[in-house]
VODO-456001 format. One record per residue (C-alpha): residue number from 1; residue in three letters; x, y, z. Coordinates in Angstrom, 3 decimals, m for minus. Layout:
BEGIN
+-----+---------+----------+----------+----------+
! num ! residuo !        X !        Y !        Z !
+-----+---------+----------+----------+----------+
! NUM !     ALA !        X !        Y !        Z !
...
+-----+---------+----------+----------+----------+
***
This chain:
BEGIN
+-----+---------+----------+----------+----------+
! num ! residuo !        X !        Y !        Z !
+-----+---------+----------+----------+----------+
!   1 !     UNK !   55.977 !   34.641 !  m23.795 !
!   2 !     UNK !   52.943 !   32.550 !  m24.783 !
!   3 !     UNK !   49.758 !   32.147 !  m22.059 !
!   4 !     UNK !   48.508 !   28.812 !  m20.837 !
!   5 !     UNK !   44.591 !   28.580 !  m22.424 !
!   6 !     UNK !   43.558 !   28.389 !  m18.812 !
!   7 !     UNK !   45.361 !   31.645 !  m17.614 !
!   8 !     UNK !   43.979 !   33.330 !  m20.280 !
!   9 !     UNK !   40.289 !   32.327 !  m19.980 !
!  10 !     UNK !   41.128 !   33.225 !  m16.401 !
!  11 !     UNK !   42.206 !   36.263 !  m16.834 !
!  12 !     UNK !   39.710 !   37.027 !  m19.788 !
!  13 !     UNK !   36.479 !   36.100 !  m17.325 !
!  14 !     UNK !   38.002 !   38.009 !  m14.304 !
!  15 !     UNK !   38.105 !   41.256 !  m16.491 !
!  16 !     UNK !   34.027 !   40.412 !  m17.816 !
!  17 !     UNK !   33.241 !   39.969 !  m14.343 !
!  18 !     UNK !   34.559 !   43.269 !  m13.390 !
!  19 !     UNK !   33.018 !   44.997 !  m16.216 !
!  20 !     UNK !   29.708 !   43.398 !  m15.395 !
!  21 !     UNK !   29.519 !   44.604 !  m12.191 !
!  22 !     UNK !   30.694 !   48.163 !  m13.216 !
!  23 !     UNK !   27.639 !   48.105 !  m15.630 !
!  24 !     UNK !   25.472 !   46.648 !  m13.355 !
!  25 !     UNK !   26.280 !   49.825 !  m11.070 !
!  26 !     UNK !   25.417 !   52.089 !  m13.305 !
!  27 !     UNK !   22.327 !   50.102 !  m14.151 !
!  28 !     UNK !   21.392 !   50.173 !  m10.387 !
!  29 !     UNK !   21.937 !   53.585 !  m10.023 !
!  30 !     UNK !   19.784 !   54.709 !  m13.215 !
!  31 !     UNK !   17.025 !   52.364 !  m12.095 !
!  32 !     UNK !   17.571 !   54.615 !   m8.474 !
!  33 !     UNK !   17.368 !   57.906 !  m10.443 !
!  34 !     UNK !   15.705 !   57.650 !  m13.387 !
!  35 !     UNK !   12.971 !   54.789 !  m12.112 !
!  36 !     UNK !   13.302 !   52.607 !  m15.042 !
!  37 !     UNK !   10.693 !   50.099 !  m15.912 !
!  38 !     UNK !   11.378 !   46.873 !  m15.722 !
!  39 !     UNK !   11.475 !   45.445 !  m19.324 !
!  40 !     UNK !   14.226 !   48.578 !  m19.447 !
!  41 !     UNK !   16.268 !   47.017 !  m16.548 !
!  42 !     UNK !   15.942 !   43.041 !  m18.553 !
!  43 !     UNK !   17.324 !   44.936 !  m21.439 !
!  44 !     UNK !   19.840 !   46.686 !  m19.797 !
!  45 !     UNK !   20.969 !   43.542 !  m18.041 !
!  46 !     UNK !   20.811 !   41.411 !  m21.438 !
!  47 !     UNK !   23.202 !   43.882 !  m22.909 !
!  48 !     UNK !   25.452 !   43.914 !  m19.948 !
!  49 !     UNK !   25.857 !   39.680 !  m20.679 !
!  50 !     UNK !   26.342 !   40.836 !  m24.606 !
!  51 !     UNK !   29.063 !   43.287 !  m23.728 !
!  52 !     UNK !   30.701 !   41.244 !  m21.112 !
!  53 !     UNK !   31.227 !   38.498 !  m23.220 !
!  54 !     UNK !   31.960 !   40.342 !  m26.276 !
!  55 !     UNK !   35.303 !   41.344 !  m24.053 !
!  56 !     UNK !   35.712 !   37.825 !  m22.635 !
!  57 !     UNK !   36.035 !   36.912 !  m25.966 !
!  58 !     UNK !   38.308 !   39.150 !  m27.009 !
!  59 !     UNK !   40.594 !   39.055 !  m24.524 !
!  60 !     UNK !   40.502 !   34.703 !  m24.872 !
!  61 !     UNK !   40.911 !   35.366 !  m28.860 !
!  62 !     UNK !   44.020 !   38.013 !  m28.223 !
!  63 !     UNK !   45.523 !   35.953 !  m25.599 !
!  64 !     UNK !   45.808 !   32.832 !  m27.316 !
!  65 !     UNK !   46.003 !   33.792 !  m30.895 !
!  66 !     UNK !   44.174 !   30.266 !  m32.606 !
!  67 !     UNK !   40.795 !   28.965 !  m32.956 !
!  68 !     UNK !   39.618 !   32.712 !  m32.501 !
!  69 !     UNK !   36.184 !   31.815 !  m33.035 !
!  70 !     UNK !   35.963 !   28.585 !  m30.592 !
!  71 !     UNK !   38.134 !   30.349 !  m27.742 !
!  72 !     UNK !   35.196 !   33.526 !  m27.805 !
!  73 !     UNK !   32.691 !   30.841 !  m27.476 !
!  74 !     UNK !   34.703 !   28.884 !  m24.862 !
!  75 !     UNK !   34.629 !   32.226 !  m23.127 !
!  76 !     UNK !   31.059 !   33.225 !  m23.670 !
!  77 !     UNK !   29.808 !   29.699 !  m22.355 !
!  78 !     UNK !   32.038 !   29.971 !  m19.462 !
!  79 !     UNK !   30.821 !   33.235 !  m18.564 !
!  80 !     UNK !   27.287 !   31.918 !  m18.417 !
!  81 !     UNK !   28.245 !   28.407 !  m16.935 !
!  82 !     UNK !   30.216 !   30.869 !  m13.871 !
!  83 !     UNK !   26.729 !   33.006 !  m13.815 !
!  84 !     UNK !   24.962 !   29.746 !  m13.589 !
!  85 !     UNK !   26.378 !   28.451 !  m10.961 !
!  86 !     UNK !   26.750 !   31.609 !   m9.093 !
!  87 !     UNK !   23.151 !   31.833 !   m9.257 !
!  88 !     UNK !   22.453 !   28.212 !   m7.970 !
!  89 !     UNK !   24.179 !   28.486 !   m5.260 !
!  90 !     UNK !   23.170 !   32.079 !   m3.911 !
!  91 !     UNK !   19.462 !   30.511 !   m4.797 !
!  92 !     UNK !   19.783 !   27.336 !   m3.807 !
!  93 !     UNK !   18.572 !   25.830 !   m6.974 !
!  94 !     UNK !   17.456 !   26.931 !  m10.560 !
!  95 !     UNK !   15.268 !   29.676 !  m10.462 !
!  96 !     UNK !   14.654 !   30.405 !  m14.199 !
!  97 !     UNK !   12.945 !   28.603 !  m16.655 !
!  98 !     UNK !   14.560 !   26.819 !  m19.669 !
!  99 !     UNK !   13.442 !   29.414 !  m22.433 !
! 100 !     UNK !   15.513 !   32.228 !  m20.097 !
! 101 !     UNK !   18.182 !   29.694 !  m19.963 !
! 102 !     UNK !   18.652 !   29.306 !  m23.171 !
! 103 !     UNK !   18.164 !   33.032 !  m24.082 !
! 104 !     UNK !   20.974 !   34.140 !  m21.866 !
! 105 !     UNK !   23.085 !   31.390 !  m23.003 !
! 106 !     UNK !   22.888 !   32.488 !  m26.834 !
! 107 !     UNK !   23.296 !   36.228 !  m25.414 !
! 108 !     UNK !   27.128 !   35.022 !  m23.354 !
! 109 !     UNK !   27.741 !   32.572 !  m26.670 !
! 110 !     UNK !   27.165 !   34.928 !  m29.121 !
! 111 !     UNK !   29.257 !   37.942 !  m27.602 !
! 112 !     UNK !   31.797 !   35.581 !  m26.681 !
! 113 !     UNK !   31.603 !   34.604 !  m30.298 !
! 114 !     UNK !   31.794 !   38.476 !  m31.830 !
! 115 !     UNK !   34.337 !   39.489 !  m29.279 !
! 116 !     UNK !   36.741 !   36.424 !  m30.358 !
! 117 !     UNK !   36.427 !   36.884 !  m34.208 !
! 118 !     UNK !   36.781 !   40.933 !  m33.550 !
! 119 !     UNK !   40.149 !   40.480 !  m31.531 !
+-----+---------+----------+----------+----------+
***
């Protein structure tokens, strides 16, 4: 039985999103414990958009089985576009400046990117 594309990216962002937030637990909770510093926590958090994505990715690539590449960086840039918008709407505007932008969205393109040619 063959998955519509949108179930799958669906299915393969609900799964990153969960995963994100475990990580960003545990990254809340070492910051708690351990008192990181904070150019620790913006690496931690980069990774945590690297890893997410690299399973968004893979899940999009195994789920639909073409275009491997494109559908991890279909899922990669719809991870950040989701983040994006999250974030606009919780701040009531853009917050960030284009260079961190742009940085995060080559982190969620670039995982979504491994994590589809991997699966």
């Amino acid at each position: 039985m063959e998955h519509s594309a949108p179930k799958v990216f669906m299915r393969s962002l609900l799964f990153s999103y969960v995963l994100s937030g475990l990580l960003l637990l545990a990254i809340s909770f070492a910051l708690y414990h351990f008192r990181l510093k904070e150019s620790q926590v913006q690496t931690a958090v980069s990774l945590v958009y690297i890893l997410s994505c690299i399973l968004a990715g893979f899940l999009a690539g195994k789920g639909i089985k073409k275009s491997r590449f494109f559908c991890g960086l279909a899922a990669g840039v719809l991870y950040f576009l989701v983040l994006l918008a999250v974030s606009c709407l919780i701040n009531r505007g853009l917050t960030s400046n284009t260079r961190e932008l742009l940085t995060a969205l080559a982190f969620c393109a670039g995982g979504g990117i491994i994590g589809g040619v991997v699966s």
